[in-house]
C-alpha positions as semicolon CSV with decimal commas, in nm:
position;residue;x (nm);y (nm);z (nm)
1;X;0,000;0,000;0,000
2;X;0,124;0,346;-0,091
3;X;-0,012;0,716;-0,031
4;X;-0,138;0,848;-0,370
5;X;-0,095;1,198;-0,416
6;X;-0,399;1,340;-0,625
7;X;-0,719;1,316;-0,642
8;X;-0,645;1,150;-0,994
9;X;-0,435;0,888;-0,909
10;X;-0,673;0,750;-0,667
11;X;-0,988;0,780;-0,921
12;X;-0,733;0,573;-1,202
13;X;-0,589;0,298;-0,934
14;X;-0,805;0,203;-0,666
15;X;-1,114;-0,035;-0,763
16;X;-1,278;0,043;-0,443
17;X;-1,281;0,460;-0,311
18;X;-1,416;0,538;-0,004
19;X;-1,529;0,913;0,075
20;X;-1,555;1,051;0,383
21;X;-1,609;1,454;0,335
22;X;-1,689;1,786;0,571
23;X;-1,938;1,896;0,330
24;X;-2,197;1,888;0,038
25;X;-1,983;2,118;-0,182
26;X;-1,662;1,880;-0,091
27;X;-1,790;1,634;-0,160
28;X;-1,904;1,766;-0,551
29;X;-1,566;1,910;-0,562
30;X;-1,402;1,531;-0,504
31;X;-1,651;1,349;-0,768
32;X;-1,564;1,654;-1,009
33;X;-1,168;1,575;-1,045
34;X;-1,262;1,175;-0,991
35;X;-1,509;1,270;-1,307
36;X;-1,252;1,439;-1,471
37;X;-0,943;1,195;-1,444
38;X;-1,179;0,867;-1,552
39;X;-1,336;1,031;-1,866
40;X;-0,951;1,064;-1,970
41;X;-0,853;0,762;-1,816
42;X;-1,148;0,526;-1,945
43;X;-1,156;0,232;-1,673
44;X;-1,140;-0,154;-1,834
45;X;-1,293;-0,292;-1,512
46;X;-1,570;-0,243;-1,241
47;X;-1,503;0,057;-1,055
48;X;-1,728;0,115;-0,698
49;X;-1,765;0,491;-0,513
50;X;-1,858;0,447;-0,209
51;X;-1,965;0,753;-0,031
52;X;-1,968;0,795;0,373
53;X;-2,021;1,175;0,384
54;X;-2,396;1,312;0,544
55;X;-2,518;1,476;0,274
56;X;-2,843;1,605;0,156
57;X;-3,010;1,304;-0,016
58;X;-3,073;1,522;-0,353
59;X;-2,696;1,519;-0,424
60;X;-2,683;1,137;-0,406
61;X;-2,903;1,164;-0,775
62;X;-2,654;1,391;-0,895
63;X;-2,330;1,194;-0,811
64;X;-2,486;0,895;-0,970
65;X;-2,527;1,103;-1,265
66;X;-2,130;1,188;-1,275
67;X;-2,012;0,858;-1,149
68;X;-2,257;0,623;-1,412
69;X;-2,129;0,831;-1,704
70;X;-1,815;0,686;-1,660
71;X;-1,789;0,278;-1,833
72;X;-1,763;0,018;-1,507
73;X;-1,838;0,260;-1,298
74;X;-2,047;0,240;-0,972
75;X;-2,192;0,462;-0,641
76;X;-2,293;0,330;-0,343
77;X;-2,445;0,553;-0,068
78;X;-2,311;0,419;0,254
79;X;-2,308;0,696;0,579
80;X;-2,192;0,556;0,892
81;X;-2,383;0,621;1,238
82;X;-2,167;0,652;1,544
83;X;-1,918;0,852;1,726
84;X;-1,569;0,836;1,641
85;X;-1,492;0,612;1,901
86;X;-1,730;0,355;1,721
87;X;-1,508;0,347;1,416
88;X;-1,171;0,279;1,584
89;X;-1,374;-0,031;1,792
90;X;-1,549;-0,158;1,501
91;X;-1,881;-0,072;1,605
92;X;-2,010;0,172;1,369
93;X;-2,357;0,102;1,233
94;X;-2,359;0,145;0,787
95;X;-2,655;0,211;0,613
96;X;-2,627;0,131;0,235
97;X;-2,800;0,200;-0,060
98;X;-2,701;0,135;-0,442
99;X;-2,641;-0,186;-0,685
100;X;-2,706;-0,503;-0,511
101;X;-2,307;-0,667;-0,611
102;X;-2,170;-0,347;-0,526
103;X;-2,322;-0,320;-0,190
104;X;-2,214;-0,683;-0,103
105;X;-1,809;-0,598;-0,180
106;X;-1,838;-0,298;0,015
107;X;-2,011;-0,445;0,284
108;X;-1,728;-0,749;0,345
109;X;-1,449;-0,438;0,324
110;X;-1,615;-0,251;0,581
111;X;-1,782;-0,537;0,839
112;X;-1,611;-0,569;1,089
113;X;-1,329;-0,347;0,997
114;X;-1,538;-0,063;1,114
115;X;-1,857;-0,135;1,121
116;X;-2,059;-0,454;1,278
117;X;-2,377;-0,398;1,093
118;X;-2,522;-0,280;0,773
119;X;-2,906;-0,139;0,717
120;X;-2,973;-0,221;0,362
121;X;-3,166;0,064;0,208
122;X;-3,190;-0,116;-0,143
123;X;-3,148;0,066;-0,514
124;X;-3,240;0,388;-0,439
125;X;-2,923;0,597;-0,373
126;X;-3,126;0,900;-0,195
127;X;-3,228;0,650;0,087
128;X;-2,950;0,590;0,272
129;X;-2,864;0,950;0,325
130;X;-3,228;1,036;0,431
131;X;-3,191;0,754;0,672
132;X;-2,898;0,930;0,816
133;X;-3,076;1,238;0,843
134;X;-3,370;1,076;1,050
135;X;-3,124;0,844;1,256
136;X;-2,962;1,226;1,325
137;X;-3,211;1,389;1,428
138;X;-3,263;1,102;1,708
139;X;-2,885;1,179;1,834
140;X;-2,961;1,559;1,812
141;X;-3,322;1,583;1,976
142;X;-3,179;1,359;2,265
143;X;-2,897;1,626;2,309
144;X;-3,160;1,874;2,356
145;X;-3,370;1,711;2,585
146;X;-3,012;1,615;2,838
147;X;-2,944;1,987;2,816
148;X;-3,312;2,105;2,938
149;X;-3,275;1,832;3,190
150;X;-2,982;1,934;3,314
151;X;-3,030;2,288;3,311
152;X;-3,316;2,281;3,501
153;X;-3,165;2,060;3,729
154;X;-2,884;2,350;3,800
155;X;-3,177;2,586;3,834
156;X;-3,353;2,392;4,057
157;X;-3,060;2,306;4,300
158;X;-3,130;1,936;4,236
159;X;-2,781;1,931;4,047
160;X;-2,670;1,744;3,690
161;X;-2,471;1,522;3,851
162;X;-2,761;1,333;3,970
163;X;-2,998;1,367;3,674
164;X;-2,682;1,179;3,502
165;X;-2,669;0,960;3,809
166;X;-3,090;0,893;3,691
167;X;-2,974;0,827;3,360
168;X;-2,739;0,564;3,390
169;X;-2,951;0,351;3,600
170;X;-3,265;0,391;3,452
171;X;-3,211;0,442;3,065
172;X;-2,825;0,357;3,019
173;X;-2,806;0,426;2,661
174;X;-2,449;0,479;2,577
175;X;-2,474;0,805;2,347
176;X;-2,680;0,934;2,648
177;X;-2,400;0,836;2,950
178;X;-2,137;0,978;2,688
179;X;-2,276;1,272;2,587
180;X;-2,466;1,362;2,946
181;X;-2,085;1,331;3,070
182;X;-1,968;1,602;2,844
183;X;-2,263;1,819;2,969
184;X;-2,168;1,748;3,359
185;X;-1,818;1,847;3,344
186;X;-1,819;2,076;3,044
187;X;-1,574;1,864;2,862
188;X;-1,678;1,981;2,500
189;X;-1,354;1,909;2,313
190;X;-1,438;1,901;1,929
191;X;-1,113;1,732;1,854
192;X;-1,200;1,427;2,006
193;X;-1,599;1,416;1,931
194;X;-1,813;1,583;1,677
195;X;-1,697;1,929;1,622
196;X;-2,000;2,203;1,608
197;X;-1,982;2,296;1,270
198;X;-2,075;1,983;1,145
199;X;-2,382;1,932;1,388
200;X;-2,484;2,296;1,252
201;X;-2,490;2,144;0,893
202;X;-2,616;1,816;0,971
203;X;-2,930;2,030;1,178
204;X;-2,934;2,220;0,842
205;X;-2,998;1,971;0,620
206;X;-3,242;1,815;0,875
207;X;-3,437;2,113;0,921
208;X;-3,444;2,147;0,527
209;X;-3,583;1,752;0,479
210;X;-3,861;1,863;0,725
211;X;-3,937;2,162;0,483
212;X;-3,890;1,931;0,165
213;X;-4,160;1,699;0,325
214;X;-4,390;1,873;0,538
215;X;-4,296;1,721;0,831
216;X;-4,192;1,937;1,137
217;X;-3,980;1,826;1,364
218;X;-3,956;2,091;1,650
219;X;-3,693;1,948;1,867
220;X;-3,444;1,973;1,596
221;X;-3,542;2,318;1,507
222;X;-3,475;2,451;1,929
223;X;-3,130;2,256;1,887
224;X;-3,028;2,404;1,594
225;X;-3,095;2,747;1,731
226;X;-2,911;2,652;2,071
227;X;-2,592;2,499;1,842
228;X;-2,557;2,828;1,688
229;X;-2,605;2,994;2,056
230;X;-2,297;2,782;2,120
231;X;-2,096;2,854;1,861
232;X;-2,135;3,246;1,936
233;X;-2,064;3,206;2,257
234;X;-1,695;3,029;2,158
235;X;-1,612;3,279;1,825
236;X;-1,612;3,547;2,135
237;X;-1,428;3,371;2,368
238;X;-1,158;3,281;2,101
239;X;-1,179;3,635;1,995
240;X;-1,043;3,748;2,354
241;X;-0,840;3,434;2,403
242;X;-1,088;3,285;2,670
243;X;-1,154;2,968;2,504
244;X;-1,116;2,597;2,673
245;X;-1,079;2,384;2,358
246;X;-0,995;2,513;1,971
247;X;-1,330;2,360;1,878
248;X;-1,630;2,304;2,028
249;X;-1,794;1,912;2,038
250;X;-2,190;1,943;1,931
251;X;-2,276;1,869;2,320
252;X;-2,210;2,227;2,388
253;X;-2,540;2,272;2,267
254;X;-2,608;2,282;2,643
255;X;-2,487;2,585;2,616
256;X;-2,811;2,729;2,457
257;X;-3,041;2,624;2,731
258;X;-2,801;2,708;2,989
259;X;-2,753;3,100;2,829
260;X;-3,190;3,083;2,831
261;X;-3,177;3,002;3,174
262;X;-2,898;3,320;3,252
263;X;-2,669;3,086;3,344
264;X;-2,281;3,064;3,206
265;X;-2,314;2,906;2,865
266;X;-1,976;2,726;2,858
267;X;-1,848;2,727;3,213
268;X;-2,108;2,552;3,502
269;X;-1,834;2,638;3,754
270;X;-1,994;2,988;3,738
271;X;-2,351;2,860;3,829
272;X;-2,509;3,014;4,186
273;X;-2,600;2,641;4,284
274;X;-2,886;2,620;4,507
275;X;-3,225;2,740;4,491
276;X;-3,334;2,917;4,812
277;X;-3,641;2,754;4,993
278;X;-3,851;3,000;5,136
């Protein structure tokens, strides 16, 4: 194995590329130069995109337009669900869609390397990124919901500590322990979890599938409002040099609820504690 230099070389060589980009217009950016290199470079032999990246499910139509006007060539929608942490265990869920043969290749290259299970979405290429969308929304409205909980637990002189205390007894899901965690001791670290940015874009395209199909979904609207709360509150501090971390993990959404509530967005050590009884 070797480290190709362009964009090119790995369109030409590899038989199996795997994209994992930041963004839609990346990602149209990549498939543009793959495009480019393979229409001069016409391949003799099956050729299978595979593409990892949450994007809006519209652009999954128009790669397969690019990618299919190349001879031997295939795309294969396949976003992964999970944290980072996921990947390097092996535990990341994939959701596929795309040609049935194509799927099944990808699918032994990926399970268990870093995955343990694929959702298979069937032929149509926009599936599989609406699914991540939806299966989104579920990681982003439960983010919401620990940060009201906690918040009003600060308010109330209860304390967050044992609403996550609560939590891991009663509903010990692990992307609630791990992400109530981050929310309890303010460890929002984007370098090691999911930095804000991308939970801004991910609420984005959310928020515009909800448009797109009539179908509110409030939750992710108040988290995408407290994300960019969030954010604000960091540009400023890194403006004057305050800032914790270089980059903000999407948990800091807490942030939002905590500012609503007039308490310290990013710092709970600056919280009055407990509520007076009368």
């Amino acid at each position: 194995a070797r480290v190709a230099q362009t964009l090119s070389e790995i369109a030409i060589q590899c038989d199996v590329v795997i994209c994992s980009l930041g963004s839609d217009d990346a990602v149209k950016s990549v498939y543009g130069q793959f495009v480019a290199a393979l229409q001069a470079n016409k391949p003799t032999k099956n050729k299978t995109f595979v593409e990892t990246s949450t994007v809006y499910p519209s652009l999954a139509g128009e790669l397969d337009i690019l990618v299919s006007s190349i001879p031997h060539c295939h795309l294969v929608t396949s976003p992964v669900c999970g944290p980072p942490a996921m990947a390097e265990t092996g535990k990341l869920i994939l959701v596929m869609s795309g040609d049935y043969r194509c799927k099944k290749e990808v699918a032994h290259l990926l399970v268990p390397a870093i995955g343990r299970k694929v959702l298979d979405l069937g032929g149509n290429l926009e599936k599989a990124p609406t699914f991540k969308l939806i299966a989104n929304s579920l990681v982003l409205g439960s983010l919401e919901v620990l940060a009201e909980a906690f918040t009003m637990a600060e308010k109330t002189g209860v304390g967050r500590e044992l609403v996550l205390d609560f939590i891991k007894e009663l509903i010990p899901a692990p992307l609630l322990i791990a992400y109530g965690t981050k929310m309890v001791n303010d460890t929002f670290d984007g370098s090691i979890g999911f930095d804000i940015s991308g939970g801004i874009k991910d609420a984005t395209h959310i928020r515009r599938l909800t448009q797109d199909q009539n179908t509110p979904m409030p939750a992710v609207d108040v988290a995408y409002q407290h994300l960019l709360t969030a954010r604000a509150l960091h540009q400023a501090q890194l403006a004057t040099g305050e800032a914790t971390y270089q980059s903000l993990d999407w948990s800091a959404l807490v942030a939002g609820t905590r500012v609503a509530a007039g308490l310290d967005g990013l710092d709970s050590n600056k919280h009055m504690g407990v509520v007076k009884e009368d």
